[in-house]
N, C-alpha and C positions, 0 to 999 in steps of 0.2 A: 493256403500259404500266401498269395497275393494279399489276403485281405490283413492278417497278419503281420505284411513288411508295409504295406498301406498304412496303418495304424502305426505300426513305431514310426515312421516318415512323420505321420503327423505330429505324433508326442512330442517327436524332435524339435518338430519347428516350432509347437507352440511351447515348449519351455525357452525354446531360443529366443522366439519374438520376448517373453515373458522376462529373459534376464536380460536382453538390451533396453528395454522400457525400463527395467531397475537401473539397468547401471546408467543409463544417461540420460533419461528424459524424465526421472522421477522428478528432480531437482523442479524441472518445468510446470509437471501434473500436481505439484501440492501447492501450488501460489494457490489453484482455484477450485480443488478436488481437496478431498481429506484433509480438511483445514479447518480454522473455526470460522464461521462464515461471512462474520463483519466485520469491523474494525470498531472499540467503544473507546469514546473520547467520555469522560466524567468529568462537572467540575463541582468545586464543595466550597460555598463561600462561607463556611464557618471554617474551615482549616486553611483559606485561602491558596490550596493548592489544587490540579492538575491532571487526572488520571488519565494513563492512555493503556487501552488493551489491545495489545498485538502478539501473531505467533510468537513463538519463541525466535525460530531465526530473521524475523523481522524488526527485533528487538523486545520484545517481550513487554512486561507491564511494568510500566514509568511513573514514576511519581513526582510529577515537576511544579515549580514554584510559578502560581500565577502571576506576580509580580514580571516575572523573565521572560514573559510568553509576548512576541511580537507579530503581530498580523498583518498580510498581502496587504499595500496602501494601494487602494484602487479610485481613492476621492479623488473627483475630479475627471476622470476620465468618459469617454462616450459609453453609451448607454448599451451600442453591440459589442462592445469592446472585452465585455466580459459575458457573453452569452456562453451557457456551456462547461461554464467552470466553476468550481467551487473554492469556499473561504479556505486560504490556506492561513494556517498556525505554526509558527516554529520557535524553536528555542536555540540560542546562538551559541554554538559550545564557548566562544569568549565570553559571553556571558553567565552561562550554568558550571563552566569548569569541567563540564562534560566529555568526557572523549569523542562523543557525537556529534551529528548534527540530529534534534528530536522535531519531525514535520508531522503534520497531521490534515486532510483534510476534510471541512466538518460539513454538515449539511447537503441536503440537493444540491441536484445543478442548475446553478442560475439561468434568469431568464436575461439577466443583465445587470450592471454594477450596481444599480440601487439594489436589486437584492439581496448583494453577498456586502453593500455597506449597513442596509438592517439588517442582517444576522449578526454583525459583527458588535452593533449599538445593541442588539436585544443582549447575546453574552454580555458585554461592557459594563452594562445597566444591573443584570441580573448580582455579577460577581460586586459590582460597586456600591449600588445601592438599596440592592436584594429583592424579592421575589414581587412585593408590591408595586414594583416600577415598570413591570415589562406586563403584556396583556397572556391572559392565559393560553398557550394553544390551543387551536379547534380540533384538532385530530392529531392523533399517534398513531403514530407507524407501527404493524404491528408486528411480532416476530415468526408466522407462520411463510413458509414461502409458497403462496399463493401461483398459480401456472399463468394469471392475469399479468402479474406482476412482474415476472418476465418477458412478456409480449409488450409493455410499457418501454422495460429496457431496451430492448430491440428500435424501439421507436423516435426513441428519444436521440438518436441518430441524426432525427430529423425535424427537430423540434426549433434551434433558432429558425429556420427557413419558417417553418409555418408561422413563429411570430414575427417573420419579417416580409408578410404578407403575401409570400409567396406558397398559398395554399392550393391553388389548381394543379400546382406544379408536383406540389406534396404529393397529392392524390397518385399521379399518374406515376411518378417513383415511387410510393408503396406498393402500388399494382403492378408494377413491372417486375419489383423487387419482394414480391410476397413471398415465393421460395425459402429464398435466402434468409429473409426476415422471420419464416418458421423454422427456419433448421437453426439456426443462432438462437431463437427464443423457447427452442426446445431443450437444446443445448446449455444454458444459462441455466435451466429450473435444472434439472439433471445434476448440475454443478451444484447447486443449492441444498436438493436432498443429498448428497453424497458431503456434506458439512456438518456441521455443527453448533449450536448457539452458544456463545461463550459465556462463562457468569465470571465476575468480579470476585475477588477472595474477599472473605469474611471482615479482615479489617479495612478493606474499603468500604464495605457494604455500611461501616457501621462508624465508619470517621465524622466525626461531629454531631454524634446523638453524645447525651450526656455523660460522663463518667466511662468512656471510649476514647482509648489511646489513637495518636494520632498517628498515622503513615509515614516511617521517613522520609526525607526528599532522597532520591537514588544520585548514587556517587560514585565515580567511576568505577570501584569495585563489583559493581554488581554485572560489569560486561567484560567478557575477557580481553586480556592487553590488545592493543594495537601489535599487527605483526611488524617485524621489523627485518628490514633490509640490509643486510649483512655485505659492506664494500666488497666486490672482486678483487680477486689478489693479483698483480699483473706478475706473469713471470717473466722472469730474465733473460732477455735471449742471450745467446751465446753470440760473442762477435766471432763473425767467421774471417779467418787470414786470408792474405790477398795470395792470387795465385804467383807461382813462380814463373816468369817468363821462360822460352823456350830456351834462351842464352844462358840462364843461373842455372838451369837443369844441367845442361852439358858440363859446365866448370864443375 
């Protein structure tokens, strides 16, 4: 009998832990769990436009005008200044007519602004004056997610310091912080299998091979309306009468 009321005690709880993880934190668990696992930015300089693959509630897959595409102005600035970040791209809904705002960010993480201003000249070059102008890549990234590969991520934590030659120092906070940095780096791949790799739909795959229709640009129609805020109705109070003194009471 104990083992019994034991067991539904437990059923209980774990369908309860089970539907408050649905009802409130699922929202949370699919930014990095059950989700497709990257983010694909595509560009096509024979249709001079702009793919961007995203979930659906992140915005889903875009098809924006390269023309309208404006990028983070980092020329000029110091060299740590941009350690750690990557090239942002955006599209200015005053400019696309967009109801959005469309960002995207491409590439590693820099090691500093001269890197995210050559990725920015290699796109430039590639969508301007096409594939002969930019030097071929030496490695692609590849799409297995490797267990390495997340112990990189974990790393990369600490990656301006080391190229700001503070590498004794590195050492001795990796080592203090190895723990943490496996249970994060274990955690990251975990998130990785529990994804999926995205593919492009057929008429992207196939936008600018010969005798191949080209992609709409997307138009506000494809995201649903903007919610709209409906005024509060102020009601009326009621003016309340003055009281009657004690003296009109008596009369």
């Amino acid at each position: 009998m104990g083992d019994y009321i034991f067991g539904l005690v437990l059923a209980s709880m774990t369908t309860g832990c089970f539907y408050l993880v649905f009802r409130y934190a699922h929202i949370f668990i699919r930014l990095e769990n059950f989700v497709q696992r990257r983010l694909l930015i595509r560009f096509n300089r024979v249709t001079r436009q702009v793919y961007l693959h995203r979930p659906r509630f992140a915005g889903g897959i875009a098809v924006l005008d390269w023309e309208q595409v404006i990028a983070q102005s980092v020329v000029g600035e110091e060299e740590s200044a941009n350690a750690g970040r990557q090239l942002l791209l955006f599209w200015d809904p005053a400019i696309t007519g967009l109801p959005h705002l469309h960002l995207v960010f491409v590439g590693k993480t820099a090691d500093g602004t001269s890197d995210l201003v050559n990725l920015w000249e290699f796109i430039r070059r590639y969508m301007e004056e096409g594939p002969q102008s930019v030097p071929v890549p030496k490695k692609l990234l590849g799409k297995v997610p490797w267990p390495w590969q997340s112990a990189m991520v974990s790393l990369n934590f600490f990656r301006p310091l080391w190229r700001a030659g503070l590498r004794w120092q590195v050492a001795c906070w990796v080592a203090l912080a190895s723990p943490g940095l496996a249970v994060h780096a274990t955690g990251h791949w975990i998130s990785l299998l529990l994804c999926w790799e995205p593919r492009w739909p057929r008429i992207i795959r196939e936008a600018g091979l010969p005798g191949k229709p080209v992609p709409p640009l997307s138009t506000a129609a494809d995201w649903p309306p903007l919610p709209t805020l409906e005024p509060t109705k102020k009601t009326s109070r009621r003016t309340r009468k003055p009281r009657k003194s004690q003296s009109e009471r008596e009369v």
